[in-house]
C-alpha positions as semicolon CSV with decimal commas, in nm:
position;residue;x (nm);y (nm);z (nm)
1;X;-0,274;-0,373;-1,485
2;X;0,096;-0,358;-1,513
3;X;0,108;-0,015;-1,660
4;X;-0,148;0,134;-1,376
5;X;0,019;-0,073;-1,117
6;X;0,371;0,100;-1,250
7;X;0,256;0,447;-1,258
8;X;0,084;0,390;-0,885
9;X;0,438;0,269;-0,747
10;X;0,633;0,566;-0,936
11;X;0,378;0,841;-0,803
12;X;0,418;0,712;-0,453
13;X;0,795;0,730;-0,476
14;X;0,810;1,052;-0,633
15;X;0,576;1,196;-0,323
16;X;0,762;1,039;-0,054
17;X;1,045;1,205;-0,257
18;X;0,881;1,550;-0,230
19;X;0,783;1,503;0,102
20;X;1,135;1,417;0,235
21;X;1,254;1,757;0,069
22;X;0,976;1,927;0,185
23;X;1,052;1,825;0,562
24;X;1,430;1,921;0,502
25;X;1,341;2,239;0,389
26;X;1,075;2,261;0,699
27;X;0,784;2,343;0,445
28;X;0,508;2,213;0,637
29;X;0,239;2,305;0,397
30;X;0,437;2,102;0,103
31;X;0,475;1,862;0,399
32;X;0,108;1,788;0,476
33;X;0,001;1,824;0,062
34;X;0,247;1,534;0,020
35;X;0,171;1,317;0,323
36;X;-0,241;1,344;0,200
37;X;-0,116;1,272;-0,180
38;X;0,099;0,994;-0,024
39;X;-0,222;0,820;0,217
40;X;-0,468;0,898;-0,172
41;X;-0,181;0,651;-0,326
42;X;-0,155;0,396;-0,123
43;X;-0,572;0,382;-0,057
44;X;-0,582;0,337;-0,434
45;X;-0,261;0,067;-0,451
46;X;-0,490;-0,153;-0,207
47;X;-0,825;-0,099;-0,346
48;X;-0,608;-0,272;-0,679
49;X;-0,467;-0,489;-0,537
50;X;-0,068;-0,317;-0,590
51;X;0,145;-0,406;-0,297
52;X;0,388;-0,086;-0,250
53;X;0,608;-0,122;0,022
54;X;0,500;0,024;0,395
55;X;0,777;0,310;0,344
56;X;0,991;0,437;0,047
């Protein structure tokens, strides 16, 4: 599981990347896509058992 478990924490990082650039650029649409992308991560992290941290 180390592999998935490595890919889940390096998605998650590069959204909450995305969606800090996306609220500094006041793209709201790019805003929301990453937020939903972001809560999609995190409900598969705990459904494996991955602990990601509660923010980036």
């Amino acid at each position: 599981m180390g592999e998935f478990a490595a890919e889940v924490r390096l998605r998650l990082s590069e959204a909450y990347a995305s969606l800090e650039a996306a609220r500094a650029n006041g793209d709201l649409y790019l805003a929301e896509a990453r937020t939903l992308d972001i809560e999609d991560l995190r409900r598969i992290a705990s459904r494996h058992d991955i602990e990601v941290p509660c923010t980036p």
